[in-house]
NUTORKOL-970686 format. One record per residue: residue number from 1; residue in one letter; x, y, z of N, C-alpha, C in turn. Coordinates in pm, 1 decimal, always signed. Layout:
N
num residuo nu nv nw cau cav caw cu cv cw
NUM a X Y Z X Y Z X Y Z
...
This chain:
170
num residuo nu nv nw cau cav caw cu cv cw
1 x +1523.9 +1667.1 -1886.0 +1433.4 +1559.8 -1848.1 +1503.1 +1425.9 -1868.7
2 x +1467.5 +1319.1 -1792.5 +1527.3 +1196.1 -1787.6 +1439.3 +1086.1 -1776.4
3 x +1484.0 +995.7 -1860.9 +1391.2 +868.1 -1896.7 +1360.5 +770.3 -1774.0
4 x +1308.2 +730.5 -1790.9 +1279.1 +601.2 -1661.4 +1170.1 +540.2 -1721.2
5 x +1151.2 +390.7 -1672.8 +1080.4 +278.5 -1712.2 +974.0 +237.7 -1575.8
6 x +877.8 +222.6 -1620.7 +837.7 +164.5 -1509.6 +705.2 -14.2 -1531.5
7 x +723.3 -61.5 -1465.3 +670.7 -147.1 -1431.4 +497.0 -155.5 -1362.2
8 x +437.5 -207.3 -1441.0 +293.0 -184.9 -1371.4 +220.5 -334.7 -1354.6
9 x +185.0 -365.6 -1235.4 +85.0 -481.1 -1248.5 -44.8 -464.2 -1137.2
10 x -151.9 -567.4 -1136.3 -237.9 -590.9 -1057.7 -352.1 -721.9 -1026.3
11 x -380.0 -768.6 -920.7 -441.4 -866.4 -940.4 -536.0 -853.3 -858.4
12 x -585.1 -772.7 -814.6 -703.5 -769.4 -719.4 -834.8 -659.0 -781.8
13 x -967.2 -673.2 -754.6 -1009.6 -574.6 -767.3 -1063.3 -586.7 -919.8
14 x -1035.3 -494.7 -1034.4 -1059.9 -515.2 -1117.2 -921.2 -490.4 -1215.6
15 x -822.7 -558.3 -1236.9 -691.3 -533.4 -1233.0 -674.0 -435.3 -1387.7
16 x -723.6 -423.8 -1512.4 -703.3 -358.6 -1586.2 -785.5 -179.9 -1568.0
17 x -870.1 -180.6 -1476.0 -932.3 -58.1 -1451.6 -832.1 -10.6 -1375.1
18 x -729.8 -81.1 -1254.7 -660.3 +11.8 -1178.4 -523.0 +42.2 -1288.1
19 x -495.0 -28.2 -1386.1 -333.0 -17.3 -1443.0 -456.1 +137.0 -1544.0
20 x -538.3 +115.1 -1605.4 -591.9 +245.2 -1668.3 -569.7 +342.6 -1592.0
21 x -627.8 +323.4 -1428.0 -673.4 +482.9 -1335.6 -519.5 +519.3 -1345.8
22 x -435.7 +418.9 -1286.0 -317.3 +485.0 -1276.2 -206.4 +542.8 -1432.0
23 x -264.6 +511.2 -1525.8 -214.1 +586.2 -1598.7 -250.6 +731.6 -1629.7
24 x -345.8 +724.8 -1601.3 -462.6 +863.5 -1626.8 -397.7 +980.4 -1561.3
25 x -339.0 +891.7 -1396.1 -325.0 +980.0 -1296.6 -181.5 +1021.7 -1310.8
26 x -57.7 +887.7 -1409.3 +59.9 +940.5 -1429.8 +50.2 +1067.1 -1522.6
27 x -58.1 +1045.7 -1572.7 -41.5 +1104.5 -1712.5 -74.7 +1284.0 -1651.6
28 x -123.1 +1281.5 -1543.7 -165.0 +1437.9 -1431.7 -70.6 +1455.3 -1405.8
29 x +30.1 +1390.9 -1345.5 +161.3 +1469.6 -1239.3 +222.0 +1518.6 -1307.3
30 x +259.4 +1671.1 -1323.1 +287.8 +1777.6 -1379.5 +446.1 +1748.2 -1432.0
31 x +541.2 +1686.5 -1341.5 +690.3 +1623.6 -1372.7 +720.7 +1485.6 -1436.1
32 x +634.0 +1419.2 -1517.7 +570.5 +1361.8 -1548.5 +538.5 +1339.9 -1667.3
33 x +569.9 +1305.3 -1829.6 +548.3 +1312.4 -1931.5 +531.5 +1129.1 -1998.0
34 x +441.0 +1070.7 -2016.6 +424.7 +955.9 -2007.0 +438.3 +977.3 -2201.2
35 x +516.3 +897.6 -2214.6 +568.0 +870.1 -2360.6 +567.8 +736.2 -2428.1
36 x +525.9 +631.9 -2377.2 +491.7 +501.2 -2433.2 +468.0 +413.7 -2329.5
37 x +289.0 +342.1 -2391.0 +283.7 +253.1 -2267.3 +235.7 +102.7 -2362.8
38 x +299.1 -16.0 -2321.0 +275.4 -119.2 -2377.2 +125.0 -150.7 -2358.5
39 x +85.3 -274.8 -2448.9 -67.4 -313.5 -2411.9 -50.0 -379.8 -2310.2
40 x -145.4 -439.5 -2250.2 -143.4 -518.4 -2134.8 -148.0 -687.8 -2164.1
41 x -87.6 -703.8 -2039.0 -86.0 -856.9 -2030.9 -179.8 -982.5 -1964.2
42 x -245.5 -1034.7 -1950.7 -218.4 -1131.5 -1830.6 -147.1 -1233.6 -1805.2
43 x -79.2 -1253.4 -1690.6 +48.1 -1306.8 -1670.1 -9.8 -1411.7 -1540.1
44 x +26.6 -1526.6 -1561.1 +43.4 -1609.6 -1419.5 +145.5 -1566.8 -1320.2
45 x +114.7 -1602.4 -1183.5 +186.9 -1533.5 -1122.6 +273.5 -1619.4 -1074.7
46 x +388.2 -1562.7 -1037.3 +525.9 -1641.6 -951.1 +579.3 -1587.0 -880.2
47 x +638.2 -1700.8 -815.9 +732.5 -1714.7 -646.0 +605.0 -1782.4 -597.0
48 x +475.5 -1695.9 -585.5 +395.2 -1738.6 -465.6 +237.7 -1788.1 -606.0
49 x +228.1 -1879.4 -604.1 +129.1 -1908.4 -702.8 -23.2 -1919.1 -721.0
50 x -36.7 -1901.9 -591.6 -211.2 -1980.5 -519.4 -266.9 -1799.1 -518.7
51 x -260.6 -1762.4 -624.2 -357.9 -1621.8 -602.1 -371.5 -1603.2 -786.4
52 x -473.2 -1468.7 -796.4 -510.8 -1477.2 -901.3 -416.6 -1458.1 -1004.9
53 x -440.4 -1460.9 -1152.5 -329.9 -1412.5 -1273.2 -345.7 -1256.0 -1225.7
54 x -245.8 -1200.0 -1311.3 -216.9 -1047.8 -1286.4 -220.6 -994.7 -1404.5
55 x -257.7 -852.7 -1441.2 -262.1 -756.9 -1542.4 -115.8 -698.0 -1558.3
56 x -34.3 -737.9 -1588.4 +112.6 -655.0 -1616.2 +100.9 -546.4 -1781.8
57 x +173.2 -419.5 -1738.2 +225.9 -350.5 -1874.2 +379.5 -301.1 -1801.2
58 x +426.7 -230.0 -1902.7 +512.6 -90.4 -1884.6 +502.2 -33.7 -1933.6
59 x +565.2 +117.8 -1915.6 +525.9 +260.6 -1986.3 +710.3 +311.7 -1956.8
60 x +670.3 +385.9 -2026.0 +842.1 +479.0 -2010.1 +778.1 +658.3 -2004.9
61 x +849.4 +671.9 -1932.9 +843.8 +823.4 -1889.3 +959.5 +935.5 -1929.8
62 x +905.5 +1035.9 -1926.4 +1033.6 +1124.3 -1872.6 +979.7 +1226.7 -1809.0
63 x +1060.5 +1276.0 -1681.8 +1043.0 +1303.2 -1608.9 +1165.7 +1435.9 -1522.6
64 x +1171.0 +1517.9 -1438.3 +1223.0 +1588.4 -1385.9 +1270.2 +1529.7 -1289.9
65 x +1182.6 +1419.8 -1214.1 +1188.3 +1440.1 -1074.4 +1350.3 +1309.4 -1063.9
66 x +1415.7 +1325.3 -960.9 +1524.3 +1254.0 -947.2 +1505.3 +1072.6 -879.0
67 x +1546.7 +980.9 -924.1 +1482.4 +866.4 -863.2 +1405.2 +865.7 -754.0
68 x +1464.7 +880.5 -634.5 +1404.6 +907.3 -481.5 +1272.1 +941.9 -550.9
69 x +1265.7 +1070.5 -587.2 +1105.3 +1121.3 -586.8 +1045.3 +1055.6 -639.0
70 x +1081.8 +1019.3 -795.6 +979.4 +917.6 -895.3 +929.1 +815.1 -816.4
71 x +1011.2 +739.6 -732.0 +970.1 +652.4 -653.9 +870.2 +648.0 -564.5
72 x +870.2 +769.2 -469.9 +754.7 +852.5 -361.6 +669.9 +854.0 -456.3
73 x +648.0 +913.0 -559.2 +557.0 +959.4 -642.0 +453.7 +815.2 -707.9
74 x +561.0 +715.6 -716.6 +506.3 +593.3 -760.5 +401.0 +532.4 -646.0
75 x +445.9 +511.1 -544.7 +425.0 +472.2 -393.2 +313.2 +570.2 -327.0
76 x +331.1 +643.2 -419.8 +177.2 +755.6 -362.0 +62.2 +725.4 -437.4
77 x +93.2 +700.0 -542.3 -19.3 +641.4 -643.4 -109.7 +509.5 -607.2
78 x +53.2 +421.2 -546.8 +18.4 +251.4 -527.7 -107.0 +278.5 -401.2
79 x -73.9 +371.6 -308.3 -175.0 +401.9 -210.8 -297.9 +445.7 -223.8
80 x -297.4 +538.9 -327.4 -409.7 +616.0 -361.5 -491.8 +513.9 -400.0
81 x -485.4 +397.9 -476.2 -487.7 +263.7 -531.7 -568.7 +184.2 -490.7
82 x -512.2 +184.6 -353.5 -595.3 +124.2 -247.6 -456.7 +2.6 -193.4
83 x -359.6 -4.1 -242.5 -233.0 -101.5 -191.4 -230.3 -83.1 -27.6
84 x -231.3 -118.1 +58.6 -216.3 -149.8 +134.8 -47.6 -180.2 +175.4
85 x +10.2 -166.8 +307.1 +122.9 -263.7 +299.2 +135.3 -374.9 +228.7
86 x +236.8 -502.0 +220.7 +211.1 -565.5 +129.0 +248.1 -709.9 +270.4
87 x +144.8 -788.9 +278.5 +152.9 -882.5 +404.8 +283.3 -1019.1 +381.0
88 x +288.8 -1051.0 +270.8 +379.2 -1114.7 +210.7 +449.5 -1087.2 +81.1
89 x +579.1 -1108.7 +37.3 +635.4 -1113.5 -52.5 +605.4 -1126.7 -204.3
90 x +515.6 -1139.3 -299.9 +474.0 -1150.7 -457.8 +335.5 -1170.9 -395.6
91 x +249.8 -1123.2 -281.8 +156.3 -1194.9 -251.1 +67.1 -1114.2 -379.0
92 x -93.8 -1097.0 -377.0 -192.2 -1019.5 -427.8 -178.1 -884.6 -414.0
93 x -179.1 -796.0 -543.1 -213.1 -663.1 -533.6 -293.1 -622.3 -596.7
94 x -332.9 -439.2 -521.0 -475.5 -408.4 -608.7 -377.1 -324.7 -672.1
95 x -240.3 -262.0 -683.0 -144.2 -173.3 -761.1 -31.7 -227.9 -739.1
96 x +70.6 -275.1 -842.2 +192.2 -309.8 -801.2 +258.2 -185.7 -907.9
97 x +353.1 -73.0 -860.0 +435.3 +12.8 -958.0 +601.4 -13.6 -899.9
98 x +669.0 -63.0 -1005.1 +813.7 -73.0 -988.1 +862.1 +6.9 -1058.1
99 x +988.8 +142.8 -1020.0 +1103.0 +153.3 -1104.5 +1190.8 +72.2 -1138.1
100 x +1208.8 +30.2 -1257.6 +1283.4 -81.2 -1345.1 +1437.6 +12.9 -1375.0
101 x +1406.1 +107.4 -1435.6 +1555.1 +160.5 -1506.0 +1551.9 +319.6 -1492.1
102 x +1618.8 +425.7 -1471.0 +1641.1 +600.2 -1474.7 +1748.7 +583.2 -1563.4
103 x +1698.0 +587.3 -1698.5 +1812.7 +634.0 -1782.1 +1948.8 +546.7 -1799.7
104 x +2026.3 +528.9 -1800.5 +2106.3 +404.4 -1761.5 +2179.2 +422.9 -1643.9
105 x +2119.7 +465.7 -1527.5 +2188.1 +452.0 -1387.9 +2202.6 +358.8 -1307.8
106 x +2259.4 +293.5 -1221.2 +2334.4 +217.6 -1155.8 +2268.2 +277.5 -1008.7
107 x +2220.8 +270.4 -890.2 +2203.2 +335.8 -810.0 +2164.5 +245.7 -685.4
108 x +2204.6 +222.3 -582.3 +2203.8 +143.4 -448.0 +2167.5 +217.0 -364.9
109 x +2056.5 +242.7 -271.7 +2026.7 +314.0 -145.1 +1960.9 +182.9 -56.8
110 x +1917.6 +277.1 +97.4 +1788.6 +174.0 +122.2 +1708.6 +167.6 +130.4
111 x +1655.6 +254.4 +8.2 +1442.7 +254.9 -45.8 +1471.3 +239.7 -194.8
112 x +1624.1 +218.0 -261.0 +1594.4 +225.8 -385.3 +1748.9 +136.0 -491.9
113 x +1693.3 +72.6 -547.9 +1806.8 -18.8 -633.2 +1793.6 +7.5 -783.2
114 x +1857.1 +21.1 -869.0 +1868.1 +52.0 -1000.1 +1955.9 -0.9 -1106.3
115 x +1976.7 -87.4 -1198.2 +1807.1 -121.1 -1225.8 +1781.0 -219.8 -1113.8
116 x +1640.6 -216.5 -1094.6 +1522.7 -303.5 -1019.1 +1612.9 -480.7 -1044.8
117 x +1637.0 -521.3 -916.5 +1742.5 -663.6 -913.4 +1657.4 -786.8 -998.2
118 x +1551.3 -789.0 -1003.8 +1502.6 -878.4 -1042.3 +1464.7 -892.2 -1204.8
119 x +1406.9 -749.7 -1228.4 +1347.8 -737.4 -1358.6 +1367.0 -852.2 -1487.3
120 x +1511.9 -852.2 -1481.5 +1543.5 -918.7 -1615.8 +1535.8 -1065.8 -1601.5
121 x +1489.5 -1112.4 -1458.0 +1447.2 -1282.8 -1514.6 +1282.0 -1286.5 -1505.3
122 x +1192.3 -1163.1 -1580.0 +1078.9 -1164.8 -1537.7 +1023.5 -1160.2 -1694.7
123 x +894.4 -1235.1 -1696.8 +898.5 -1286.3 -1848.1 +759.4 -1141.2 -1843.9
124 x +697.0 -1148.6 -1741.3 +604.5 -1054.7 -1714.3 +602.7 -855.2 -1688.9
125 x +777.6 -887.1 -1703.8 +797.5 -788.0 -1746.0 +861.5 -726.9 -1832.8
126 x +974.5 -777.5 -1906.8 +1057.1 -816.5 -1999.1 +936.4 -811.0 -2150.8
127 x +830.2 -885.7 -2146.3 +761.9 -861.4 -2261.8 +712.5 -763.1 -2296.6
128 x +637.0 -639.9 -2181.0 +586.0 -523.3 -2181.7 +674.2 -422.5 -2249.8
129 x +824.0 -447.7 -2172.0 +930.5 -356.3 -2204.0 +994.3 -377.5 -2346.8
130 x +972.8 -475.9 -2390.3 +1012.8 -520.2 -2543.1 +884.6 -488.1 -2633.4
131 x +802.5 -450.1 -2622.4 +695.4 -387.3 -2682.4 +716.5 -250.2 -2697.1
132 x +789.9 -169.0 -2569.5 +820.7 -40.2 -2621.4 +941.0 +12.5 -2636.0
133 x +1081.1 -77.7 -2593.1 +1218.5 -27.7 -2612.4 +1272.9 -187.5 -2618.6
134 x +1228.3 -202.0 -2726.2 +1330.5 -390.4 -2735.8 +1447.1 -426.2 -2725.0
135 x +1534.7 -264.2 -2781.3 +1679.9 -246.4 -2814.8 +1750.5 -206.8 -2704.6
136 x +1663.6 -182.0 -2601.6 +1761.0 -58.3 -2464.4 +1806.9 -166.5 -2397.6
137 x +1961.5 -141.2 -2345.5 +2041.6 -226.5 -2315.4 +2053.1 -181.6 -2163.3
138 x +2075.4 -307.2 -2089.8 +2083.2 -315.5 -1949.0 +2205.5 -271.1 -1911.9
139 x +2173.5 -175.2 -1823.4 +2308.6 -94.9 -1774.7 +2375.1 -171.0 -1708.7
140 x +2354.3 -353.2 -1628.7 +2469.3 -389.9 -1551.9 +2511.7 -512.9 -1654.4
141 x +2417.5 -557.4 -1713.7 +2404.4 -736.7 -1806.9 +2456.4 -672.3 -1921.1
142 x +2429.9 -550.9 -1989.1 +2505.5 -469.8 -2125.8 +2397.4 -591.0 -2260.1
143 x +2299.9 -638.1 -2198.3 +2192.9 -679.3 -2337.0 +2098.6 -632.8 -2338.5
144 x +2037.7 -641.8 -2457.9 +1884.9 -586.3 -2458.6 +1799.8 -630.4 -2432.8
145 x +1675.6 -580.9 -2413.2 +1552.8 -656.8 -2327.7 +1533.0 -770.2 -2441.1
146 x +1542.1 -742.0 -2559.8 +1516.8 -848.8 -2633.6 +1569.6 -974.7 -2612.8
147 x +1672.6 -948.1 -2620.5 +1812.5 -1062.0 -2570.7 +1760.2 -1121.6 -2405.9
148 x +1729.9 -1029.7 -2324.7 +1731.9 -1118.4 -2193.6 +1585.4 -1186.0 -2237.8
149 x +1496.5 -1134.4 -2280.3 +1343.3 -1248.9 -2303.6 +1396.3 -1343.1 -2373.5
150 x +1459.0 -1327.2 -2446.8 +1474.0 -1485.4 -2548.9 +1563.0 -1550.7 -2437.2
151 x +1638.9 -1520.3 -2354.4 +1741.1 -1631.5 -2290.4 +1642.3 -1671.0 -2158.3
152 x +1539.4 -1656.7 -2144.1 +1433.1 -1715.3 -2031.4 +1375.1 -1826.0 -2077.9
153 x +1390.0 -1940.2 -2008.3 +1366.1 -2073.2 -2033.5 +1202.7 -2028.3 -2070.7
154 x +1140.9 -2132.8 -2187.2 +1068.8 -2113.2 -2275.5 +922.3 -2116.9 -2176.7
155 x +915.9 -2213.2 -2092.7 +801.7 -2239.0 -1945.9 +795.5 -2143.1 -1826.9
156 x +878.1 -2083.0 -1882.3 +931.4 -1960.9 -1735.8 +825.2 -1917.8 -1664.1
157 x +696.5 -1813.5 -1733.3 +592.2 -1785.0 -1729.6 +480.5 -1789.5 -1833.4
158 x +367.4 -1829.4 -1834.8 +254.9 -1766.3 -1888.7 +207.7 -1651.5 -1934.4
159 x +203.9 -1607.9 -2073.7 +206.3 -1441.9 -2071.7 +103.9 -1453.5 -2192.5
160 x +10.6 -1341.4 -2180.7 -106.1 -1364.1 -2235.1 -118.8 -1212.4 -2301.9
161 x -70.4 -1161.3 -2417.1 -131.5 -1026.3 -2475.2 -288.2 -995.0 -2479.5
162 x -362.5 -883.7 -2426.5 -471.8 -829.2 -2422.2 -531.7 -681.3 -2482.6
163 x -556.7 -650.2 -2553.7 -515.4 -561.3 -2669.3 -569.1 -482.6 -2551.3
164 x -493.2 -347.4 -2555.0 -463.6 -237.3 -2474.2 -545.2 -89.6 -2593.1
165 x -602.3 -80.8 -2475.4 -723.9 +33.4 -2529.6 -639.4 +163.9 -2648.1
166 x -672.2 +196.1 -2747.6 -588.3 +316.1 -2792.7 -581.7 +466.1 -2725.0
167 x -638.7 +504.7 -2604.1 -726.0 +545.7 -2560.4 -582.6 +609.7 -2459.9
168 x -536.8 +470.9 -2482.2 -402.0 +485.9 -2312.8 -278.6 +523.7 -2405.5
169 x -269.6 +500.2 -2511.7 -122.9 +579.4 -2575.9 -134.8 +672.9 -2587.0
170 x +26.4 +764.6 -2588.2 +59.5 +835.7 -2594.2 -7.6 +941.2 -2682.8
């Protein structure tokens, strides 16, 4: 079995009921072993700003299935969700699920990048992931999530801890 990180947010709808359903439902898929999930956040949103704050966590997995699939598997969920295509770029979602990291792989296709290009200038996600692996070091930057949150200018984002039900851990 092999580790992977994933990324969860939402802003539409009722955004902490869908990051719950979809854990419920990670926590069903048989390849699938959900092993730590941070509390939740609310986070202001960026790039595109004129929409609501968002519910961000992460969880870490392990899993059988090989990136490609985890990914399908993620993307099947975001649907089940009610996600829709996505009409613009950071616009509103009722499920946002990113693979962030598989273990420390390196991986370029064209449905899939590893780690996730953006992750580490994201304060909204970077905090979730330092809640449950502070020390795991970035397979291309070689620092730890700890290290990349502290080097994010101090205004970067808005990040708001929301105590996360006991209900959803492991």
């Amino acid at each position: 079995m092999k580790r992977a990180w994933i990324s969860m947010g939402a802003n539409l709808g009722n955004p902490e009921k869908s990051l719950t359903r979809v854990l419920e439902k990670l926590h069903m898929v048989p390849d699938i072993i959900l092993e730590a999930v941070s509390p939740f956040y609310r986070t202001a949103p960026v790039d595109y700003e004129n929409q609501p704050f968002f519910v961000n966590a992460a969880v870490r997995v392990r899993t059988t299935l090989i990136p490609e699939d985890l990914l399908a598997c993620l993307l099947r969920l975001q649907a089940e969700a009610g996600q829709k295509e996505k009409v613009f770029r950071y616009g509103p979602r009722m499920l946002d699920l990113d693979l962030l990291l598989y273990e420390s792989s390196v991986h370029c296709s064209d449905t899939l990048i590893l780690p996730h290009p953006r992750f580490h200038r994201r304060r909204f996600v970077l905090r979730p992931l330092c809640d449950i692996d502070p020390d795991m070091i970035h397979p291309l930057l070689h620092e730890s999530m700890q290290e990349l949150l502290q080097q994010l200018p101090a205004n970067s984002q808005w990040v708001e801890r929301i105590l996360c039900p006991a209900s959803l851990l492991p």
